[in-house]
ZATORMAR-663920 format. One record per atom (N, C-alpha, C): x, z, y; residue in one letter. Coordinates in steps of 0.05 Angstrom, whole numbers, padded with zeros to 5 digits, always signed. Layout:
BEGIN
XZYA
...
***
This chain:
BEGIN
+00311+01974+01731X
+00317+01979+01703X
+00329+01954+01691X
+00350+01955+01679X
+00362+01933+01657X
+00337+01931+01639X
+00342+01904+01632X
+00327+01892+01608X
+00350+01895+01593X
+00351+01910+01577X
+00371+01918+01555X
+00366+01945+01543X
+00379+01957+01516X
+00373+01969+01503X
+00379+02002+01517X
+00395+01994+01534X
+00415+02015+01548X
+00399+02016+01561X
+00390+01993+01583X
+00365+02007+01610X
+00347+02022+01593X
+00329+02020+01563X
+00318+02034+01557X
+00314+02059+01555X
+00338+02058+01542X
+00351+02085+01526X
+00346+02098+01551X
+00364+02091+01579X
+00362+02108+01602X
+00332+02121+01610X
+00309+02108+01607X
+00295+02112+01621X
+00277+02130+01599X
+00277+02124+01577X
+00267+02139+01553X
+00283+02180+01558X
+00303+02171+01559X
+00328+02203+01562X
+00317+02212+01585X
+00313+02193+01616X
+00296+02210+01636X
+00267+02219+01631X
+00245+02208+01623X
+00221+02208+01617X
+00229+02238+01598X
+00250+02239+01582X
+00248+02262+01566X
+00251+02289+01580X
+00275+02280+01595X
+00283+02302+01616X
+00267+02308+01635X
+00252+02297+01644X
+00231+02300+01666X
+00202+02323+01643X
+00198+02300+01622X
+00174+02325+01607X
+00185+02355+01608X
+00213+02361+01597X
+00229+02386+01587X
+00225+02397+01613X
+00227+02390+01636X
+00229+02401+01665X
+00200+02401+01682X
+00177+02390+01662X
+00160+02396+01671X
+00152+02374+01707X
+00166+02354+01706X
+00163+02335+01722X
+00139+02317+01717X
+00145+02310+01699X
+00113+02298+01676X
+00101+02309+01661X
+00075+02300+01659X
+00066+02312+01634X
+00060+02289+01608X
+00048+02309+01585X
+00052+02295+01566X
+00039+02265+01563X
+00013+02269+01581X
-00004+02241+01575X
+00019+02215+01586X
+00033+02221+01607X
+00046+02202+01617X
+00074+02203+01605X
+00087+02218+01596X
+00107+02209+01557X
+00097+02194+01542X
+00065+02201+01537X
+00060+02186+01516X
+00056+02154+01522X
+00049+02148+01546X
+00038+02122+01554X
+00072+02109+01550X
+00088+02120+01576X
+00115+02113+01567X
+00134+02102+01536X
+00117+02120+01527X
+00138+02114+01487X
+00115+02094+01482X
+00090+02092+01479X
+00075+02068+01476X
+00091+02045+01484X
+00098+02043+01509X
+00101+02017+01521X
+00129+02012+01511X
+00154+02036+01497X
+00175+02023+01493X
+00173+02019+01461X
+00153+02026+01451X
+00150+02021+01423X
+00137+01986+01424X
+00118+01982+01445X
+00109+01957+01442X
+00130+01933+01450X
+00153+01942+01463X
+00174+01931+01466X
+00189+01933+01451X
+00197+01941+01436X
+00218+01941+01406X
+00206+01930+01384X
+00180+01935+01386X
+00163+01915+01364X
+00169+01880+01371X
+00167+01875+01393X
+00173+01845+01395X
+00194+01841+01401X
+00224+01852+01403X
+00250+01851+01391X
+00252+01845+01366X
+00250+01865+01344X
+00227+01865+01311X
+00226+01827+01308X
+00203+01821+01326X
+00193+01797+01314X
+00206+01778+01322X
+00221+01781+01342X
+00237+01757+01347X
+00263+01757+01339X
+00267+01771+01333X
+00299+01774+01305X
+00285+01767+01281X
+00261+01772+01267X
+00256+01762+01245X
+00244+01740+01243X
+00235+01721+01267X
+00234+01698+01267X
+00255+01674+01273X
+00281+01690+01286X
+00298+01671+01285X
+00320+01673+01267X
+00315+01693+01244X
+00323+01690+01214X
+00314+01671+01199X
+00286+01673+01200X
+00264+01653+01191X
+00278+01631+01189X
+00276+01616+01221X
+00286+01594+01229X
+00318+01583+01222X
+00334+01603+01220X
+00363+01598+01210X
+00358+01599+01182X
+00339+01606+01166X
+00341+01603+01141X
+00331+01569+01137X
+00310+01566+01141X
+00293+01548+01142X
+00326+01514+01149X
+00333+01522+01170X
+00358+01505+01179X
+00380+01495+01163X
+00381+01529+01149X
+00405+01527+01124X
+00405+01519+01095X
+00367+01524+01094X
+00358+01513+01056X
+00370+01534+01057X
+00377+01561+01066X
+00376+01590+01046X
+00350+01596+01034X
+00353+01603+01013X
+00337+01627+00994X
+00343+01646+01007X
+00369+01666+01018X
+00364+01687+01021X
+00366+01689+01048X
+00356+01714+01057X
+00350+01718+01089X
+00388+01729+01099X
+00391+01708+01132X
+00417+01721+01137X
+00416+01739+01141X
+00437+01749+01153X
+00437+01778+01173X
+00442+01769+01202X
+00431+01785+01214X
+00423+01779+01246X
+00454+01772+01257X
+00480+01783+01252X
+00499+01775+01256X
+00506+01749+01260X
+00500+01740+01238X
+00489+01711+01226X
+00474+01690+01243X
+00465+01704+01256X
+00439+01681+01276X
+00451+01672+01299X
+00476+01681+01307X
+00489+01680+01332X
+00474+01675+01360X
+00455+01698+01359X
+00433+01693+01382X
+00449+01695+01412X
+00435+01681+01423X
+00441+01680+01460X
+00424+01692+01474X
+00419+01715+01480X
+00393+01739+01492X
+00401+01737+01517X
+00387+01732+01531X
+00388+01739+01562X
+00374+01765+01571X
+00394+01771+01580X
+00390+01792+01597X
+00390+01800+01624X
+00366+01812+01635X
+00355+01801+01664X
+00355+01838+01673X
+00345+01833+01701X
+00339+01867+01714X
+00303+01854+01715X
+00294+01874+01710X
+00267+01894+01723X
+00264+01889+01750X
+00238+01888+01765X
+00236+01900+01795X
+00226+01939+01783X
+00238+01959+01803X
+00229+01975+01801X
+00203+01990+01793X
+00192+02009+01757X
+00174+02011+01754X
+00159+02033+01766X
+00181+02050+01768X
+00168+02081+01780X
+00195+02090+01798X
+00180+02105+01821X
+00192+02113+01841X
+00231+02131+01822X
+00222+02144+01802X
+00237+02162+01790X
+00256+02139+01764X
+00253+02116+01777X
+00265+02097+01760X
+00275+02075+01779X
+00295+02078+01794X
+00299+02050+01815X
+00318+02029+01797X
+00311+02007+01804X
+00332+01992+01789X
+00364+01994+01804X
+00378+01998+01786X
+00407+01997+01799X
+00428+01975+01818X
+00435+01984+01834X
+00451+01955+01846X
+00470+01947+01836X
***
């Protein structure tokens, strides 16, 4: 799986497709959206702490826009989490 918004997205659209098809069930959807909700939440906090910090830098009063922060995100691969999820080559 990409560490990216896209590997998400992917694996969220299969997890869905698999419930609709009866591959999964719901307890294991729900654990799934848990864990990508707990991961967007600390996306969340680390965009609004390195606003913080660019404000703090700039003597703004007002908060930038994330545009603004000209962040450098690395983005890495996953080892494989579930059989029905391989990471891509």
């Amino acid at each position: 799986m990409n560490r990216t918004t896209e590997g998400l997205r992917d694996v969220l659209f299969d997890e869905l497709r698999d419930f609709l098809t009866g591959t999964v069930d719901s307890e294991h959807v729900k654990s799934v959206t848990r864990c990508s909700g707990a991961i967007l939440a600390t996306v969340a906090k680390d965009l609004e702490a390195a606003r913080l910090v660019a404000d703090m830098r700039l003597g703004r009063d007002q908060p930038v826009s994330v545009a603004d922060l000209n962040l450098n995100l690395l983005l890495t691969r996953t080892p494989s989490i579930a059989k029905n999820h391989p990471t891509p080559d």
